[in-house]
N, C-alpha and C positions, 0 to 999 in steps of 0.2 A: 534830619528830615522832619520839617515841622510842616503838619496838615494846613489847609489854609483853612480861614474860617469865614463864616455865611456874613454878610454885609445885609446891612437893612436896605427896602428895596427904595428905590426911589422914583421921581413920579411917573418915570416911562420902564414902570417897572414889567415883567413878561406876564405869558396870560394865564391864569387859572381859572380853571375849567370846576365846572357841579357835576356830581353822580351823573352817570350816563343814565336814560330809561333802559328797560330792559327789552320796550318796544322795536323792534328789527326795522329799518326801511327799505319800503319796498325795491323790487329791481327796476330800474328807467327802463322805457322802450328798446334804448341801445342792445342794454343785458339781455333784455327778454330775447330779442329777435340773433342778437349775438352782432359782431363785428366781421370785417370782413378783414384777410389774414394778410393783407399788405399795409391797409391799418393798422392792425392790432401791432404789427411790427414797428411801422416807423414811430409809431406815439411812445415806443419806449425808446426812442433815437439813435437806435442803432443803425437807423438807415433813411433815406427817402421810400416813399411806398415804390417810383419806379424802381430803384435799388432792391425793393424786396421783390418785389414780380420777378426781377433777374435769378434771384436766389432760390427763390419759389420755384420757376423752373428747370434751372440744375441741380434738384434736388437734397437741396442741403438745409430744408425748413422739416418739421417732422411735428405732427398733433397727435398729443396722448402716445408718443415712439412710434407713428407710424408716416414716411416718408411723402410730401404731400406734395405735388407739382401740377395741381391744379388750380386752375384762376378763379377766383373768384369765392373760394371756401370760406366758410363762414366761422369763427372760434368763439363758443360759448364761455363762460364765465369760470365754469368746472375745467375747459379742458387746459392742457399742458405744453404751453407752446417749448421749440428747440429752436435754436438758430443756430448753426454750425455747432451742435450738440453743446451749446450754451443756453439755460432757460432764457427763456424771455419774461420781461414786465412791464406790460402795456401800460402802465404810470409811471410818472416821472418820480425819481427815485427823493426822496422826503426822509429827514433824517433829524429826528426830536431829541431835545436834553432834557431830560425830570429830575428834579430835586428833591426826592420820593422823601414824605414824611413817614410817621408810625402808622401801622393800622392796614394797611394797604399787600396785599398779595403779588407777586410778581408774574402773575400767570392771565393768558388767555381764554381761559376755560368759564366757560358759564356756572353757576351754580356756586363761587366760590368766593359770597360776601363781597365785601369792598376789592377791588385790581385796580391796578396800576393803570390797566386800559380804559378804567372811570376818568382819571388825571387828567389823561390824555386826550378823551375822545371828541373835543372840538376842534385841533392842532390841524387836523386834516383828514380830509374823505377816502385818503388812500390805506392801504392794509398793511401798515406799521407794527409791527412786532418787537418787543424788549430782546437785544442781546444780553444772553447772560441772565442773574436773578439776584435780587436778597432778599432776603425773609420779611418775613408781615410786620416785625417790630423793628428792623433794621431802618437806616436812613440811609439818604445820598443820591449817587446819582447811576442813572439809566440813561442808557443809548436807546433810542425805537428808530425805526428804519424797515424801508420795504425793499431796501437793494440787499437780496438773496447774495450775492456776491460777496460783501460785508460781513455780512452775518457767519457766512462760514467761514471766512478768513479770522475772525476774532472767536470763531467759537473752536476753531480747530488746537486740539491739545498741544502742537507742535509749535503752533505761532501763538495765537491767543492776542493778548492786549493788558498790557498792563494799568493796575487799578491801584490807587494809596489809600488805604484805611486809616480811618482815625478809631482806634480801639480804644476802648475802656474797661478794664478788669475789676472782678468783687475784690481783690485786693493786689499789692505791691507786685507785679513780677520778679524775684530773685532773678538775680543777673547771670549765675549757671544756666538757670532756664534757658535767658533771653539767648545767651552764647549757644545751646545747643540747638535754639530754632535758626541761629544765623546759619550754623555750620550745616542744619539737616540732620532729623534725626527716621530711624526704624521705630515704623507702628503697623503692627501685627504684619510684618513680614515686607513691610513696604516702606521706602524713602520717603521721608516728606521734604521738602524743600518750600524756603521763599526766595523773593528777590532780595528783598531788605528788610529788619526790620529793627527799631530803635526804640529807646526813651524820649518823651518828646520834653526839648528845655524847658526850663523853667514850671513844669508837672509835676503832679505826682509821679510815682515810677508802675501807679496802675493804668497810667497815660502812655499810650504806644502809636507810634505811626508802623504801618504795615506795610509793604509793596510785595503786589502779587500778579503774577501772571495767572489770571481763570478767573471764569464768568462765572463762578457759582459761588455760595460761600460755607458750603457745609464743610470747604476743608478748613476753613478758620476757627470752627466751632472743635474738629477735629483736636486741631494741635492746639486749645486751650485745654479742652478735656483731657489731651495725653497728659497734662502737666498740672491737673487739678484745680485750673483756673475756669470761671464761671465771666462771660463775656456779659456787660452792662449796659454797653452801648456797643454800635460796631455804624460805621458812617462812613460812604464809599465819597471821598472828597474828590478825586481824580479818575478819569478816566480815559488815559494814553494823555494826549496834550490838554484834553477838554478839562475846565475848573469848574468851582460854583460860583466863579467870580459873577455877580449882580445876576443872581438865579436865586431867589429867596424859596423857604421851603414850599414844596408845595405847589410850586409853579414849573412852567416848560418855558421852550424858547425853540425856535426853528436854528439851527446851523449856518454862520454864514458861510460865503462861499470859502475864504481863507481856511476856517474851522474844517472845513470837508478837507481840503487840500490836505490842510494836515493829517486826518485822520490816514487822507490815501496813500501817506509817504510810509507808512508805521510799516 
């Protein structure tokens, strides 16, 4: 299992984005005054608006959980649409690849220096969220996406979505070690398990490729710690079919339509 590695970009290379301001923009007229709930529906294409008035009134649409078969209702910005007790997303569903360098936070939260959400924030107007996380000095790559549907299917413990690490250790892993992460070992009372993980050819033996199922990476930091090893680099090359093939650091890319497909099969 050898990690792939970053290619230099070339001249139709993807977009990179500057710091976001931290100035907010305003709400359009649309927001202010709200949508109307046969809209709001069909612009996430689950239906024609006549389709939705049908569904509207067999009561099987519901705002903020409360059942709504009236015509003409208006859905603010705040509220919580259902469609046959499925959310709705009145944007068309947008799905970003980041090639996250050092320095950068994995989080949506105001107040918290440089994020991921700086990277991103010209890629598009709609409200894109990172599945999953790595740490502020970590590299590689991030899923963003505003299909809610996704997001829980990759972030649920059961399914998840597998991710390959390119590790680097403060020094050699001994190969007892490397055998007892293959096999799973008990920390403080609890399994740990991966999918795979190796020496990568021709490396040093503090060069590791990792495959894991989980969006977060505090369990990596974990099973270095159990075994005394100090992580140097940690760099998410893969994630499910997605590469960094001609995705240089530091830049996005929108998904083509083939890349979704793929993702939908996982």
């Amino acid at each position: 299992m050898k990690p792939s590695q970053d290619k230099k970009p070339d001249s139709k290379k993807p977009s990179r984005t500057p710091v976001r301001s931290s100035k907010k923009p305003s709400l359009s007229k649309t927001q202010e005054a709200g949508i109307r709930l046969n809209k709001y529906i069909a612009n996430s294409g689950l239906c024609s608006r006549r389709e939705a008035d049908m569904h509207i009134s067999l009561g099987t649409v519901r705002i903020n959980g409360k059942i709504v078969t009236e015509m003409g209702v208006k859905v603010m910005p705040s509220d919580r649409v259902q469609f046959d007790d499925q959310p709705v997303n009145p944007e068309k569903n947008i799905y970003v690849l980041l090639n996250k360098p050092k320095g950068f936070a994995t989080t949506t939260s105001e107040g918290k220096g440089r994020t991921v959400m700086d990277l991103v924030a010209n890629a598009t107007d709609a409200k894109i969220r990172p599945i999953g996380r790595l740490g502020r000095n970590s590299l590689g790559l991030i899923l963003f996406t505003n299909d809610e549907q996704l997001h829980a299917k990759f972030t649920n413990s059961k399914h998840g979505v597998t991710r390959l690490f390119h590790m680097e250790l403060d020094k050699p892993l001994k190969f007892e070690h490397l055998k007892s992460i293959q096999e799973g070992f008990k920390h403080e009372g609890k399994h740990v398990t991966v999918e795979a993980i190796s020496y990568i050819e021709g490396s040093a033996k503090n060069e590791l490729g990792l495959q894991i199922k989980n969006t977060g990476n505090t369990i990596l930091r974990l099973i270095f710690d159990h075994f005394k090893y100090e992580i140097v680099k940690m760099d998410c090359v893969t994630i499910g079919p997605l590469s960094k093939k001609d995705l240089p650091r530091g830049h996005w890319k929108h998904l083509t339509e083939q890349e979704i497909n793929n993702l939908m099969m996982l």
